[in-house]
C-alpha positions as CSV (number, residue, x, y, z in Angstrom):
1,X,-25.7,156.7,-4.6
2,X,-24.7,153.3,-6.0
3,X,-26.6,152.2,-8.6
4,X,-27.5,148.8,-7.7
5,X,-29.9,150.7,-5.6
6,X,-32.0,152.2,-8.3
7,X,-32.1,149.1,-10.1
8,X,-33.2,147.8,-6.0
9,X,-35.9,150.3,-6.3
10,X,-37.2,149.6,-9.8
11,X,-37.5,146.0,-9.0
12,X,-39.3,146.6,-5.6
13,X,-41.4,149.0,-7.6
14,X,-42.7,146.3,-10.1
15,X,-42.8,143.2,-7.8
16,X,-45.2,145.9,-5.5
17,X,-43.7,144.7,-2.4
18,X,-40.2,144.3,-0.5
19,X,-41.2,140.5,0.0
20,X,-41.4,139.6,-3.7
21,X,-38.7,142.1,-4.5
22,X,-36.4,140.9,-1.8
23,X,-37.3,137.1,-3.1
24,X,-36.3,138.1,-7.0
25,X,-33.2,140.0,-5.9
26,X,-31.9,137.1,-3.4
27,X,-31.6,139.9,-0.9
28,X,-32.7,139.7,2.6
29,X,-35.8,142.2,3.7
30,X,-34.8,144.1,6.0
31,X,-31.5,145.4,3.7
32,X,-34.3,146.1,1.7
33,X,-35.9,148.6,3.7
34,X,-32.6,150.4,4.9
35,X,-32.1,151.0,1.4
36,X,-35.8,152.8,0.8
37,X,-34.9,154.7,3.9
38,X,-31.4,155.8,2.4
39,X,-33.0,156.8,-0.9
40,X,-35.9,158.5,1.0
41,X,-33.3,160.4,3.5
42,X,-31.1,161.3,0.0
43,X,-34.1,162.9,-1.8
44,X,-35.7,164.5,1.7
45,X,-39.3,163.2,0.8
46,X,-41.1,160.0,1.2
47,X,-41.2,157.6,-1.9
48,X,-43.8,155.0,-0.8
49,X,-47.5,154.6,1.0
50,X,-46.7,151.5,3.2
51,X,-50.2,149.7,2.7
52,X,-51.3,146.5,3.9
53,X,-50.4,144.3,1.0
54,X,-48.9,146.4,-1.8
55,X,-45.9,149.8,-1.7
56,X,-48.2,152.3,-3.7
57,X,-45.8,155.4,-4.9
58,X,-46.0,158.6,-4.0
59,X,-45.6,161.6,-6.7
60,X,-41.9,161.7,-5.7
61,X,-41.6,158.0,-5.8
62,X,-43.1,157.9,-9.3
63,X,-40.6,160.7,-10.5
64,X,-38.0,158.8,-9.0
65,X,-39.1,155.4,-10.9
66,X,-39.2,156.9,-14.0
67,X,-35.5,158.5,-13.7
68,X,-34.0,155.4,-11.7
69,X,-35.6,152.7,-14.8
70,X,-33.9,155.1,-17.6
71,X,-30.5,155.0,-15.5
72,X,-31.0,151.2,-15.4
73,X,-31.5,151.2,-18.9
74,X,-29.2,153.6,-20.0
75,X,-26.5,151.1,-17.9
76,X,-28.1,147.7,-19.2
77,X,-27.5,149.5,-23.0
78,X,-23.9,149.7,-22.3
79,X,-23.3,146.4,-21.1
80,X,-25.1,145.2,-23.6
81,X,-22.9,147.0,-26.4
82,X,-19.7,146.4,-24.5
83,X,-20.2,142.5,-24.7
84,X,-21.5,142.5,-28.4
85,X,-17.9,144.3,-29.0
86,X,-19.5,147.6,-30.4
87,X,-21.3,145.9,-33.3
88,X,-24.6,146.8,-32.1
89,X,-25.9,143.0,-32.3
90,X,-27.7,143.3,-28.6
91,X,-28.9,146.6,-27.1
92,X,-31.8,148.9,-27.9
93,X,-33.0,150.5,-30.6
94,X,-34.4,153.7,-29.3
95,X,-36.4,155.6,-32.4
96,X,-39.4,158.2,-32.4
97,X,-41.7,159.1,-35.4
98,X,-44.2,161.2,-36.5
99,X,-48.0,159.3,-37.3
100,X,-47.4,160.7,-41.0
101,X,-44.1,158.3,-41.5
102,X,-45.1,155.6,-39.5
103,X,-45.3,152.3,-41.8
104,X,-44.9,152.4,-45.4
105,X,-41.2,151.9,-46.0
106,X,-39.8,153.1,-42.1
107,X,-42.1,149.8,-41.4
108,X,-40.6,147.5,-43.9
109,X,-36.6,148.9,-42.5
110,X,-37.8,148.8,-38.9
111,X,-38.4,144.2,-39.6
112,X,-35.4,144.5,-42.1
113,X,-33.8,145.6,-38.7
114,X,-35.4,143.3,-36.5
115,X,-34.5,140.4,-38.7
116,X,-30.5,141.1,-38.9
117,X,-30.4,141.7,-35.4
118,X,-32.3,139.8,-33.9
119,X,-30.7,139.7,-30.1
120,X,-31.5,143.8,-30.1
121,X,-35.2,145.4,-28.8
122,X,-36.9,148.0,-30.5
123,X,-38.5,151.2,-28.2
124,X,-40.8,153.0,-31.1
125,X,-42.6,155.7,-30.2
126,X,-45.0,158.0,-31.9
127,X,-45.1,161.2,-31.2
128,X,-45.1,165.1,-33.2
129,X,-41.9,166.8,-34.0
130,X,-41.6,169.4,-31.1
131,X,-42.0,166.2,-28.7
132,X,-39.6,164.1,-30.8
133,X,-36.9,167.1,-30.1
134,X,-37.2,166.7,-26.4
135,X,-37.2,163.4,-26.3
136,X,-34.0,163.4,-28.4
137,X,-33.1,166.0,-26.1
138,X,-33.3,164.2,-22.8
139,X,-32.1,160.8,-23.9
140,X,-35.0,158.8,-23.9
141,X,-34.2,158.2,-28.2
142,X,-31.6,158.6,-30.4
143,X,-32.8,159.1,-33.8
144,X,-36.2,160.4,-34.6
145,X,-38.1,159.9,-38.2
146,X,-40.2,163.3,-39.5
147,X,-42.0,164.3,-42.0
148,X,-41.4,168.0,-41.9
149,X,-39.7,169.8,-38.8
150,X,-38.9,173.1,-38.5
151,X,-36.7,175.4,-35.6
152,X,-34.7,172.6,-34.5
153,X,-32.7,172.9,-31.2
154,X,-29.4,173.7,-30.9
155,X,-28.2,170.2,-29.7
156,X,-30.6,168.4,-32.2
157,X,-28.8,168.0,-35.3
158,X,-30.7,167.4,-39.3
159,X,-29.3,164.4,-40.6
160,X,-30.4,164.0,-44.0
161,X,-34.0,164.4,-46.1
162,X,-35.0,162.8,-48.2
163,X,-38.8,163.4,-50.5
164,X,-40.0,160.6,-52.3
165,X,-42.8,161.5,-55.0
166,X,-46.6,159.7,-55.0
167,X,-47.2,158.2,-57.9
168,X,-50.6,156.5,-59.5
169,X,-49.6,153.1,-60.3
170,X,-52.5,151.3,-62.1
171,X,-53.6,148.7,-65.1
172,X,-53.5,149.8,-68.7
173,X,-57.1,149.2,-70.1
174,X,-59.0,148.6,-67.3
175,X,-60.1,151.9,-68.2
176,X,-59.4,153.9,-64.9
177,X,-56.5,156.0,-66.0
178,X,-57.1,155.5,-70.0
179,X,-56.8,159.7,-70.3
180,X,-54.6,162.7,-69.9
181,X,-50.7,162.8,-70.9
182,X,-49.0,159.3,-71.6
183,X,-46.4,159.4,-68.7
184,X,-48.3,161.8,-66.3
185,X,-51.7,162.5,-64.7
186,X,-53.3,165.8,-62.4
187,X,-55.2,165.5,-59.4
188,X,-58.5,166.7,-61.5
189,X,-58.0,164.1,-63.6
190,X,-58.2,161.6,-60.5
191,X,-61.8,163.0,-59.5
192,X,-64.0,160.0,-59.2
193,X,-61.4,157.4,-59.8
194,X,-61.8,154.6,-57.5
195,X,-58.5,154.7,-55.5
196,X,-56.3,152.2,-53.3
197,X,-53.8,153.1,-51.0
198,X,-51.8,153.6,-47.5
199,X,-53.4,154.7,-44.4
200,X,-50.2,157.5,-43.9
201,X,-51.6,159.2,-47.5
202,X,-55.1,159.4,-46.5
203,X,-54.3,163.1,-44.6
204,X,-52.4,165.0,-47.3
205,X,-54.6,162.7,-50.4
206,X,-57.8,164.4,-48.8
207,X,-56.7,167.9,-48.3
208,X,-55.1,167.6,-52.1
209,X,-58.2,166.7,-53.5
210,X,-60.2,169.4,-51.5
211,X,-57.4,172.1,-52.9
212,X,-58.6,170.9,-56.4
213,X,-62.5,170.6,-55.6
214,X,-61.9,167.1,-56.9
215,X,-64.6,164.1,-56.0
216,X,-62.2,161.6,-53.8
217,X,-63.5,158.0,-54.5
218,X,-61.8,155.5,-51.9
219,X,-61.7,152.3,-53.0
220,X,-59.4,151.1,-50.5
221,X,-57.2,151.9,-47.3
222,X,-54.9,149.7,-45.5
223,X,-51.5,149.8,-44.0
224,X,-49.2,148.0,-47.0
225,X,-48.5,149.1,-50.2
226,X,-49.0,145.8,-51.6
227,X,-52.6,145.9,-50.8
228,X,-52.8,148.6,-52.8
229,X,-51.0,147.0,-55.7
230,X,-53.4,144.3,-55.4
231,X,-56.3,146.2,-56.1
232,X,-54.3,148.1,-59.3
233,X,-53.9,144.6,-60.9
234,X,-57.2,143.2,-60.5
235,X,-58.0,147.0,-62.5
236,X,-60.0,147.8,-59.2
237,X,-58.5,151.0,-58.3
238,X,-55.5,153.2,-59.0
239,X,-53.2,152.8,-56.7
240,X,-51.3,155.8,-54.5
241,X,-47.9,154.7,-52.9
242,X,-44.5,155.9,-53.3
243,X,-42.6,156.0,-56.7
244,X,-39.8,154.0,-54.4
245,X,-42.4,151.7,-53.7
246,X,-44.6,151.5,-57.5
247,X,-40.9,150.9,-59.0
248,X,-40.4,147.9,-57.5
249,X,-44.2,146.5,-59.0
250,X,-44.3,148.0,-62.3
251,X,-44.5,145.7,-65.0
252,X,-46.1,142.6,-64.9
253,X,-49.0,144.5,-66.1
254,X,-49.1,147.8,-64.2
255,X,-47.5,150.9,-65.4
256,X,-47.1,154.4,-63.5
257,X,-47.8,157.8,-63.9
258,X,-46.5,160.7,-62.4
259,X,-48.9,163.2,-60.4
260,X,-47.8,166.7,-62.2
261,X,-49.6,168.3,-59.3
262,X,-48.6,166.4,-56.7
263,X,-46.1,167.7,-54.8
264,X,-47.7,168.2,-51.7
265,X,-48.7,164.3,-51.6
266,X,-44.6,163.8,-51.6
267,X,-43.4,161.8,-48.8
268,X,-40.5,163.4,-47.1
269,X,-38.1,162.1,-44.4
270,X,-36.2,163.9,-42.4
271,X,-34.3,162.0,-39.8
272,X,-33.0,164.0,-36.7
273,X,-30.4,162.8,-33.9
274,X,-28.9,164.6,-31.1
275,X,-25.5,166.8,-31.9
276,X,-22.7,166.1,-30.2
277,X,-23.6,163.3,-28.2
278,X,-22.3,159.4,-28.6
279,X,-24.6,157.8,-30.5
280,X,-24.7,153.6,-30.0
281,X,-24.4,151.2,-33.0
282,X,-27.2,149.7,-32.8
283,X,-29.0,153.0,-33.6
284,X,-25.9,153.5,-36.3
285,X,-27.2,150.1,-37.7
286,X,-30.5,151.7,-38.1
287,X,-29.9,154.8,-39.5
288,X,-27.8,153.0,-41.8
289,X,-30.6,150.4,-43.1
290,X,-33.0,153.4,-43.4
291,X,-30.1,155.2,-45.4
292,X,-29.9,152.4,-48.0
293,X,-33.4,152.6,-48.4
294,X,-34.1,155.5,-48.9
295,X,-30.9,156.7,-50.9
296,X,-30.3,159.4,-47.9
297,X,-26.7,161.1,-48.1
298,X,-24.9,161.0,-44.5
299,X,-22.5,162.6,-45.4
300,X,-23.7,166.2,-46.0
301,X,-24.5,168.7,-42.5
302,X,-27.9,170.3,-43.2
303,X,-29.9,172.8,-41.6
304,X,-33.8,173.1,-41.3
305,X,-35.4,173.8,-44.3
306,X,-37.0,177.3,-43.6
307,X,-40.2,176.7,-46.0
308,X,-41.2,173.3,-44.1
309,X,-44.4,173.6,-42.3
310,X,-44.1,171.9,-38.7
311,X,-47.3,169.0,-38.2
């Protein structure tokens, strides 16, 4: 069926009538309604309750919505790309992540993104790994952001990962952190200690201290690292981010130790995209902001890691 017809039907769909549809499209009524019946002989069931004032959908004609918008999309995308000669400065950047990795630094690459291409839309959706898979699966995104995954699909393929320590970045002599090794500090040793940090540590920061029947003290919980940081300088907390991040504001009168038993706090990326299939440069432009960031090798074909635990 020609596809000017789906994109017919999506419009007629969210106008909620073949007069406003057929006054957006510049197409007469009636052509309208020969094309609904068409669609509705093609698919042998009908698509719309003809009400007074307003089409409502039928099951079938919401099934059909869904697939005829992606097909308009899908279509829109490659014009899109065409036009912007492949450089991926218009289109759509289609990306799914896990809560765990959503904000932090995918946050600050996702408005790096939106600021160097700024004639592009972003689709982000959130959603847990085995979800992710089918949506990279079925098309409706192209790259997907984990923090652990496990039993991947045969068409989904493991990019890169990438784990990024948490460290405690705090202020010498504001007596918080005045104790234990020079360089390094243990979860124990954190018991009680006023701390600052991002609302994607709060899960794996509770369930470490729990391990260690440690007293968790939280000063403060927001979704920036430089909140955090704020509250280490004024020597109101010790501060919980990523050794990625706490490099970037040590000094200045903060220094950083490492957690010795912090491994499970670690923030790990694993970035996933469907094998075999064309991927668009916009999404290429992504993956390869994200890359930079987080010093990810592209180049290396990787497999699962058996002893990750799927969230």
């Amino acid at each position: 069926m020609n596809l000017q017809y789906y994109f017919n039907y999506v419009t007629i769909v969210e106008e909620g009538s073949l007069t406003a549809a057929s006054r957006k499209l510049h197409i007469a009524q009636p052509a309208l309604s020969n094309q609904i019946k068409a669609m509705e002989q093609k698919y042998g069931t009908r698509l719309f309750f003809r009400g007074a004032r307003r089409l409502e959908l039928t099951d079938a004609g919401m099934i059909l919505y869904q697939k005829a918008k992606r097909m308009c999309e899908i279509e829109q995308a490659a014009k899109n790309e065409i036009a912007s000669g492949f450089s991926g400065q218009k289109g759509m950047l289609r990306v799914g992540v896990t809560p765990s990795v959503s904000g932090g630094i995918l946050a600050d690459v996702l408005l790096d993104f939106a600021q160097k291409y700024p004639q592009t839309e972003i689709k982000y959706l959130e959603a847990g790994p085995a979800d992710l898979c089918k949506m990279l699966q079925n098309g409706i995104i192209e790259v997907a952001v984990l923090k652990t995954v496990s039993d991947l699909p045969e068409n989904v393929r493991l990019l890169c990962v990438q784990t990024i320590p948490t460290v405690a970045l705090y202020k010498p002599g504001a007596g918080l952190l005045d104790k234990g090794k020079k360089d390094s500090i243990t979860i124990s040793q954190l018991s009680g200690v006023p701390i600052a940090m991002e609302e994607l540590y709060q899960g794996p920061v509770l369930a470490a201290f729990k391990a260690k029947e440690a007293d968790f003290y939280l000063k403060s919980l927001s979704s920036s690292p430089g909140i955090a940081a704020k509250m280490a300088e004024a020597g109101l907390a010790v501060a919980l981010m990523s050794a990625k991040a706490a490099g970037a504001m040590e000094g200045e009168g903060l220094a950083v130790k490492q957690i010795s038993d912090g491994a499970s706090l670690a923030a790990r990326y694993c970035l996933l995209t469907q094998r075999g299939n064309y991927r668009s440069q916009v999404t290429n432009n992504f993956i390869g902001l994200l890359a930079k960031a987080l010093d990810l090798d592209l180049d290396k074909e990787l497999t699962a890691p058996e002893d990750m635990d799927q969230i």
